[in-house]
Structures are given as C-alpha cells and as structure tokens.
C-alpha positions as CSV (number, residue, x, y, z in Angstrom):
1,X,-25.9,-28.1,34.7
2,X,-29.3,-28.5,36.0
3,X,-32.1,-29.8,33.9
4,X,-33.9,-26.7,34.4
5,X,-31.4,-24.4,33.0
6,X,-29.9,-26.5,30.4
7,X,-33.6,-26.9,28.8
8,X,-34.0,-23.1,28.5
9,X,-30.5,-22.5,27.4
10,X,-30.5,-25.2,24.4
11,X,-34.1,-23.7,23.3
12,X,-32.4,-19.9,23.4
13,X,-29.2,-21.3,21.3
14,X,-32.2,-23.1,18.8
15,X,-33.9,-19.8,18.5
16,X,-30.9,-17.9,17.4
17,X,-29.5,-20.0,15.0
18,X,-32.4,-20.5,13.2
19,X,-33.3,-16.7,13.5
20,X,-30.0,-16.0,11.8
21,X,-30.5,-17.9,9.0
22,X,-31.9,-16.9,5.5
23,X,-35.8,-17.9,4.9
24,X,-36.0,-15.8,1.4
25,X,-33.9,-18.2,-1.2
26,X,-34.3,-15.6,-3.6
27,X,-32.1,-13.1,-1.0
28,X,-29.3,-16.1,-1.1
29,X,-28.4,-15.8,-4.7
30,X,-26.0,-12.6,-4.7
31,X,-26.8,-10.0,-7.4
32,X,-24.5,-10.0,-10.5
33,X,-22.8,-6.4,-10.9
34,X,-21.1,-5.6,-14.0
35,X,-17.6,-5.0,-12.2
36,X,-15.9,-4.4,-15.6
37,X,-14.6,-0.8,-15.8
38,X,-14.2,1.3,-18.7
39,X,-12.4,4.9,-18.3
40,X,-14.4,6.5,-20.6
41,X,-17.6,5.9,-18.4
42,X,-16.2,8.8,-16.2
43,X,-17.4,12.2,-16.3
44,X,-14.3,14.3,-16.2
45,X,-12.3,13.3,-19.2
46,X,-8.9,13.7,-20.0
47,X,-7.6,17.1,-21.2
48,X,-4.1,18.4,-22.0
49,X,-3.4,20.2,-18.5
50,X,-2.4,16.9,-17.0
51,X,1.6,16.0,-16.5
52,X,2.0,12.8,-18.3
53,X,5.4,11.1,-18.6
54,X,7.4,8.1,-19.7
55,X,9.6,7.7,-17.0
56,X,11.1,8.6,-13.5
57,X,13.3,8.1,-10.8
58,X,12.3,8.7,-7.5
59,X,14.3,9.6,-4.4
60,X,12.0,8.1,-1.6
61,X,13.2,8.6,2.2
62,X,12.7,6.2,4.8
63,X,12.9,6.8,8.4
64,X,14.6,3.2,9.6
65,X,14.0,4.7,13.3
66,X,14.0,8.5,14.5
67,X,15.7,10.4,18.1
68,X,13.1,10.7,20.3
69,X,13.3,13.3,23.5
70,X,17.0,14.6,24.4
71,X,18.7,11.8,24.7
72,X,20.2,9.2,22.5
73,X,17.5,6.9,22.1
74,X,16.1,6.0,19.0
75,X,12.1,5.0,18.2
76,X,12.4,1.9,15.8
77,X,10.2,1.8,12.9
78,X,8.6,-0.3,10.1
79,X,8.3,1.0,6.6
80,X,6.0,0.0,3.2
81,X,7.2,1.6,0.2
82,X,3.8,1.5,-1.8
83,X,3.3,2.4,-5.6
84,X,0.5,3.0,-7.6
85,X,-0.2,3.2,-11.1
86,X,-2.8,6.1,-11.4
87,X,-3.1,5.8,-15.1
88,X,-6.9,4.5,-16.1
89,X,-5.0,3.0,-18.9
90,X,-1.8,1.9,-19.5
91,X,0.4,-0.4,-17.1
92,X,4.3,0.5,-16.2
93,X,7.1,-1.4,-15.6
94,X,8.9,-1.1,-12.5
95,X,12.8,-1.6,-13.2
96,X,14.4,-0.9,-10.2
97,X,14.0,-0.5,-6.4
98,X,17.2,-0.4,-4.2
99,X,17.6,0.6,-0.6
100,X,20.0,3.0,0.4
101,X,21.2,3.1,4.2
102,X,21.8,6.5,6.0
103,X,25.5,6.4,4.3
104,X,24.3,5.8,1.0
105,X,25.6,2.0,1.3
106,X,23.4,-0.2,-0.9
107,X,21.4,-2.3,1.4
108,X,18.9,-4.6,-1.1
109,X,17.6,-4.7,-4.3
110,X,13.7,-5.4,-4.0
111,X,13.4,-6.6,-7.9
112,X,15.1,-9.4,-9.3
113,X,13.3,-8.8,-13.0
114,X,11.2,-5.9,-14.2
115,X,7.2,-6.0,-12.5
116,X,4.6,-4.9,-14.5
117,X,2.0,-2.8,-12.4
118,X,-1.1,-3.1,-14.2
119,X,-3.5,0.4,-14.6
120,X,-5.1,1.6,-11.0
121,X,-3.1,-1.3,-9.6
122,X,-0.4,-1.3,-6.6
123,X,2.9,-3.4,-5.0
124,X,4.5,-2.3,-2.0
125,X,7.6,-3.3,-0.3
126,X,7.9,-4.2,3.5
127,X,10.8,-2.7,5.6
128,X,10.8,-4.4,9.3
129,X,11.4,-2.5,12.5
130,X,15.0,-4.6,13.1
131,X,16.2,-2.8,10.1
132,X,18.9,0.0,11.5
133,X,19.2,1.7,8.4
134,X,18.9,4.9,9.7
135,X,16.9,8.3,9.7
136,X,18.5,9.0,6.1
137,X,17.7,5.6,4.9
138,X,16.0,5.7,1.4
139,X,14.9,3.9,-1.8
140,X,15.5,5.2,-5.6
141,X,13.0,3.9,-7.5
142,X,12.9,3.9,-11.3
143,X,9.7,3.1,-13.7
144,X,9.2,3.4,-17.3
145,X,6.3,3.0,-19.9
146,X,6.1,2.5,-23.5
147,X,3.3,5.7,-24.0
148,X,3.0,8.7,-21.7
149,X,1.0,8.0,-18.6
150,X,-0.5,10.1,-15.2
151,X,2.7,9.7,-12.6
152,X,2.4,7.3,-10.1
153,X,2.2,7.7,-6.5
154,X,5.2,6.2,-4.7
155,X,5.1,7.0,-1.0
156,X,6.4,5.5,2.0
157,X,4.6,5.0,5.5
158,X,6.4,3.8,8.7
159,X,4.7,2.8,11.7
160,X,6.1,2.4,15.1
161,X,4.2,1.2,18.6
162,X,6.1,0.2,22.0
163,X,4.1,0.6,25.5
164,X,1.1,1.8,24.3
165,X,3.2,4.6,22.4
166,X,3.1,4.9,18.5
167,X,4.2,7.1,15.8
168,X,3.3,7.5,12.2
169,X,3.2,9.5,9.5
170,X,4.5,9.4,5.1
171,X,6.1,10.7,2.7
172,X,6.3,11.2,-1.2
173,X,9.1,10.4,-3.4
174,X,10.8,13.7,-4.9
175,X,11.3,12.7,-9.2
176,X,15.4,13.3,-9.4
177,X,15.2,12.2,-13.3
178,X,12.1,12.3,-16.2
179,X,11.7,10.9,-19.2
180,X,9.0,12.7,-20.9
C-alpha cells in the first residue's frame, strides 16, 4: 500500500477506536438493579378462580416428519418438548418423560431421576430431524408437587428447513390424568 493511503487509513482506524471508547468512568460502572423478585409486588393477586393442581399427565404429540404434497414424501422435522413452571411460587418435580413412536413403541426415557423445575423456570427436551418416529409420535409426561400450583405449560415446537423451504408450528399437551 502506498504511503499516501496507508497514512490516512491508520489515522481513520485511530479515530474510531478511540471514538468508540467510554470517556465518562462514571458511565462504566453498571447500575445495580435489585433483580430479586417477590410475587406479592404484582398488582393482580391471586384469587380462587384460578385451576390449581397437584399433578398431571400429559399426552404431548410430536410430529417426527409430516406428508407433504400428493405423494409419498415425507418433510423431516426437529422437535423441543419445553415446560414451564408458571407458578410464582412453588417448584414441581418432573417424574417422567417417555417417547412414544407412531405405534406406541417406547422409544426413550428423557429422565433418569426426578428434576426439580424451580418457580417461573423451564427444561426442554431436543428431538433431531433423523428421528423417524413418525406423524403420531408423542411424549407422556407426568409432574407432581407437594401443594397445589398454576399448571404448567408443556408444548412442543418442531422446526423443519430444506432448500430455502421451512415449516413450523406447536402444540399443547392435552392432561389425560389430575391430581387435584
């Protein structure tokens, strides 16, 4: 590079890197929030017309890979089975989550031991596109608590892109059994 170019360039590259940095050393020092959340700071409080339970199973599908135009191909998809605890207070236990193929077969069980899911906290289970379990493929899912607590929110979400093509969409597990 000539002398005459590389002069101006470095002076430019000088410029902006000492324009992007922070003069103020007050503004480098972050602000400390109060991140601590208490339930009872909310406005709407609890009332009796809410469905609380301790327990469920859930019947959850999941769509391995779906027919796609009149023929017998198949789009291959990916699937996260995500739960949430939506209780402000109280954690629940998850004690089982088993895969189901389109035939019902037993394909995995995702726990080895009960997993606690904390209050307003999540897990979520990753099914990859290989899997050929089918367009009836599902999960049961069971959770429990030791006090009555707002449901959780199990859904599943599958995800599929080939060629600039993609398809998406969810769906919400369907309670087969309660424990109230």
């Amino acid at each position: 590079m000539k002398r005459t170019t590389l002069i101006p360039a470095v002076a430019l590259s000088l410029l902006f890197a000492f324009s992007c940095t922070n003069k103020n050393p007050k503004q480098t020092k972050s602000k400390q929030i109060n991140l601590d959340f208490d339930a009872n700071s909310l406005i709407l409080k609890e009332n009796n017309h809410t469905k609380k339970v301790r327990g469920q199973l859930l019947y959850l599908p999941i769509y391995s890979n779906v027919p796609y135009h009149k023929s017998d191909k198949k789009f291959d998809l990916s699937a996260f089975v995500a739960i949430h605890n939506t209780d402000l207070n109280h954690p629940i236990r998850l004690t089982k989550v088993l895969f189901f193929n389109n035939e019902g077969k037993l394909m995995a069980n995702y726990l080895t031991r009960d997993t606690i899911i904390e209050s307003l906290a999540a897990t979520n289970f990753f099914i990859p596109e290989r899997d050929q379990s089918g367009t009836g493929a599902n999960f049961l899912i069971e959770w429990v608590s030791d006090t009555l607590v707002n449901e959780p929110l199990i859904e599943s979400v599958m995800l599929g892109i080939r060629n600039g093509q993609g398809i998406s969409f969810s769906c919400t597990g369907k309670v087969i059994r309660e424990l109230k």
